[in-house]
N, C-alpha and C positions, 0 to 999 in steps of 0.2 A: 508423438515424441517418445523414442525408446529411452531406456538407459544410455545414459552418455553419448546422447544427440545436443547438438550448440546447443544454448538457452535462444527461446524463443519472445520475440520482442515484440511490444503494441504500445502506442503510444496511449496515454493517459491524459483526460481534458480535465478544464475546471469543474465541469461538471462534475466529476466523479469525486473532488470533494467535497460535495455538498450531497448533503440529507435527500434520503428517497422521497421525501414529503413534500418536495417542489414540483414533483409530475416530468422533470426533467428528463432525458435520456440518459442512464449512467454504464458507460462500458464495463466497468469491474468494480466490483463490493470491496477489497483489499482495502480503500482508502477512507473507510469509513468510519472505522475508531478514528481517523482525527475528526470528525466532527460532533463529536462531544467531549473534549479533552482539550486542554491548552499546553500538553507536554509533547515533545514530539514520539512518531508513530512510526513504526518499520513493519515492512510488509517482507513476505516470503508467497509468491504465488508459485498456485501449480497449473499449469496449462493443460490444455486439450487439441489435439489438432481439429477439433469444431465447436461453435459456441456454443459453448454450457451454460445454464443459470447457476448464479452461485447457487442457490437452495438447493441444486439437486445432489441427490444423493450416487452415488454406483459410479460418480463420474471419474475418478480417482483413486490409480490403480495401489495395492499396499505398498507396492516398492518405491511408487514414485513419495509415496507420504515420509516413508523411512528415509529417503533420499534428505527430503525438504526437512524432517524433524531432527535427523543429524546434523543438516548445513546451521538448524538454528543454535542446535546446544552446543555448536563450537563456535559460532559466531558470538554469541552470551558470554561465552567464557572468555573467548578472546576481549571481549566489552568490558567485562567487570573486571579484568586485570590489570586492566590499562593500554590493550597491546593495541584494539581495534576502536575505531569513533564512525559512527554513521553518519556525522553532519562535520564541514569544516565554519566552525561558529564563526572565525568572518564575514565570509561569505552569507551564512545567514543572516548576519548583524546586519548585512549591506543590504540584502535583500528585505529586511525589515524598513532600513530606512528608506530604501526605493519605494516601494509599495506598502509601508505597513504590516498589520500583523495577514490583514485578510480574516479576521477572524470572523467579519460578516458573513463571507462565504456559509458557517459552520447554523446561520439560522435560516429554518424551514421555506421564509419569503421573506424580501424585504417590500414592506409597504409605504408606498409613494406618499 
């Protein structure tokens, strides 16, 4: 993915947020500060056109970082201002009452 190629798009399971300590398969590390937090957690990924490990290193070229670390410090500022929201709290209200919080998900196993 060059500059100013679409975003490119992957679908993200339950698994992914939950804890690497379950032995589970997890597609992308991004969503892993929510599992030790109860606040919610915004991601900014940077892609590859092949799978990468998050750990590795040289994956991630400078311009695509500068790309991503500018979308974040105006996304921030738009946030702290008032102008932009990442969640529409109805709908998460809804989604709490449907399902709860899930916050089970966020431990290592659960034991029967």
């Amino acid at each position: 993915m060059g500059h100013g190629s679409p975003p490119a798009v992957f679908a993200v399971t339950t698994q992914d947020i939950t804890p690497y300590a379950n032995d589970l398969y997890h597609l992308n590390s991004i969503l892993q500060p929510a599992t030790v937090t109860d606040v919610p957690v915004v991601g900014v990924a940077i892609t590859a056109e092949t799978a990468v490990p998050g750990c590795a290193s040289g994956a991630s070229h400078e311009v695509d970082i500068e790309v991503a670390a500018r979308f974040v410090v105006e996304a921030s500022k738009a946030y702290t201002a008032g102008k932009a929201k990442f969640h529409d709290q109805e709908e998460f209200d809804r989604l709490v009452r449907l399902y709860g919080t899930l916050s089970y998900l966020q431990a290592p196993r659960r034991v029967k």
